[in-house]
N, C-alpha and C positions, 0 to 999 in steps of 0.2 A: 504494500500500500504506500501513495506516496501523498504526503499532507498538504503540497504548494497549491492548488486551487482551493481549498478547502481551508486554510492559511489565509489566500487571497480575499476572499468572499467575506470574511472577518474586517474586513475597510468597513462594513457599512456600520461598525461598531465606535472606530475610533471618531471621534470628535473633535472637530475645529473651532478654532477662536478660542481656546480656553482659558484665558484672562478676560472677554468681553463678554458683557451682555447681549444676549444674541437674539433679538425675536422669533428668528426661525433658525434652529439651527440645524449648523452642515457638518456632513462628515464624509471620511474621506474617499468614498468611492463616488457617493456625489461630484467630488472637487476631481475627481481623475478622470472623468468624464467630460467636464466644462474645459478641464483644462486641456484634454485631447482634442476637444472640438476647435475650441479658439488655436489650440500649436498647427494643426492640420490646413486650418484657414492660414494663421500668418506662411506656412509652407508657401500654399499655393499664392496667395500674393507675392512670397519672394520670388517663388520659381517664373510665375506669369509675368510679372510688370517689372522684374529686376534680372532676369535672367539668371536667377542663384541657379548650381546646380544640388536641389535641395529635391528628395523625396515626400512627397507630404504621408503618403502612409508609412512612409519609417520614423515620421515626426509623430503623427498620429498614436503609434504605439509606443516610440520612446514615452511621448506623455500621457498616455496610460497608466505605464509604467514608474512612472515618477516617483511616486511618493510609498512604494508598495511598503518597503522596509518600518516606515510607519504601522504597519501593524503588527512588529514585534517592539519598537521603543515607545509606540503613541507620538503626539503631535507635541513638538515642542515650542512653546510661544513664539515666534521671529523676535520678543523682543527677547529673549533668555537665550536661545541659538548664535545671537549674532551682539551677542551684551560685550564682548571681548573675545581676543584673538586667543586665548586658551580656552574658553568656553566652546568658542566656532570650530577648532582643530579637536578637540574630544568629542564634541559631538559628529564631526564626520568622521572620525575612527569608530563610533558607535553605527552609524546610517552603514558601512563599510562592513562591519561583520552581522548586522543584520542582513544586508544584502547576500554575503557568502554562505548566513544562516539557510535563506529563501531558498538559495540553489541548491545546497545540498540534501533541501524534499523534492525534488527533482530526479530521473532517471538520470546516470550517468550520460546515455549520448544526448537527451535533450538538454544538458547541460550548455555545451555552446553556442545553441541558437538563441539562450535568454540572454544571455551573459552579455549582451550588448545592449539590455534593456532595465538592466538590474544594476549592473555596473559600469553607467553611458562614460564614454569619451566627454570628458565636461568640458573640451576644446574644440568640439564641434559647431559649426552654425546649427546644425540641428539643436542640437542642448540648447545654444542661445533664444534659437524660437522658443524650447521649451520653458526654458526657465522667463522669457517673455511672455508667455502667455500665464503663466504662474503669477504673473503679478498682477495681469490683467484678471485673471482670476479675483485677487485678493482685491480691487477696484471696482468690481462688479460686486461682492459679498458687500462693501462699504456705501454702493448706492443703493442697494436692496434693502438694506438694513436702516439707512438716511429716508429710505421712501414709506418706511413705516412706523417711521418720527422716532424711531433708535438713532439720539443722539452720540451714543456709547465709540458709533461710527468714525467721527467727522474728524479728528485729527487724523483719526489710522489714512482715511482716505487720501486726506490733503499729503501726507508722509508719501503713499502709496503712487500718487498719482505724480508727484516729484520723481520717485527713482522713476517713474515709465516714459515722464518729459523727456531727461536723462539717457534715455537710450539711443542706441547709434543707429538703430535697425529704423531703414525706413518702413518696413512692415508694418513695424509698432505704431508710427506716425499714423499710418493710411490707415489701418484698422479703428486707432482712435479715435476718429475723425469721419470716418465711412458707418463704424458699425458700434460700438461704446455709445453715443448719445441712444439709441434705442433702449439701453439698457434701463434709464432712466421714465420711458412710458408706461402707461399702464397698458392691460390690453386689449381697452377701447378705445387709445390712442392708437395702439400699434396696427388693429385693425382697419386703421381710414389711414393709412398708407397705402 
């Protein structure tokens, strides 16, 4: 018997945002799905209007795959993660043998065909979409939550939506700009589009 989907399917357990007040809350196999959908879109905007030569369903599943390791550590606040430069290197030595954990319920030969999604090249443009769309993730949970007068939101956003100004990808830009204001309709707005 091998326990890695079964392991897997255990996301819709772990919990985000867990320092904020959360009107509706998310958890993590919800976020791997927003966040595969949005990385898949910035692909195919790189690949189409920028000539990247980027796969969008190998971005698609890289960000699937994102955050799986999260369901052997749990979700750790971005503010606690990233609090200092020995907090940030302990905690990806821990994301790193949770990953090695995931593979090892794994059949030995389907071992190599994960392994590029468990433990991505994080020098990739693919990664970069991914971990771009991760933010955009975490921008869209801040208007969602703004749109239902959870104030609890409004710094994380303003924080949020600075590092995504910040980025070099002009994906990021066009999606911003193109497909982000939607986020903020309801959907008797979105419907008389």
């Amino acid at each position: 018997m091998n326990p890695f989907f079964a392991y897997l399917n255990r996301l819709k357990l772990i919990r985000r945002w867990g320092l904020m007040r959360n009107t509706v809350p998310e958890n993590d196999m919800e976020h791997s799905m927003q966040c595969a959908l949005i990385a898949h879109g910035l692909a195919v905007l790189a690949r189409e209007r920028h000539g990247r030569e980027v796969d969008p369903e190998s971005v698609l599943s890289l960000a699937l795959y994102h955050d799986v390791g999260e369901v052997i550590t749990g979700d750790l606040p971005t503010p606690v993660k990233y609090k200092n430069p020995e907090i940030k290197a302990a905690y990806k030595a821990i994301e790193a043998m949770a990953s090695e954990q995931l593979l090892s319920m794994l059949p030995a030969d389907l071992r190599p065909a994960y392994r590029a999604y468990l433990r991505p090249d994080e020098t990739t443009y693919a990664w970069k979409l991914v971990k771009a769309a991760d933010r955009i993730c975490a921008y869209i949970k801040c208007v969602e939550e703004q749109n239902l007068g959870n104030r609890e939101f409004d710094q994380a956003k303003t924080l949020v939506l600075e590092s995504i100004r910040d980025s070099i990808l002009p994906e990021v830009a066009e999606f911003m700009e193109e497909f982000a204001p939607g986020f903020e309709l309801s959907l008797d707005e979105l419907s008389r589009l």
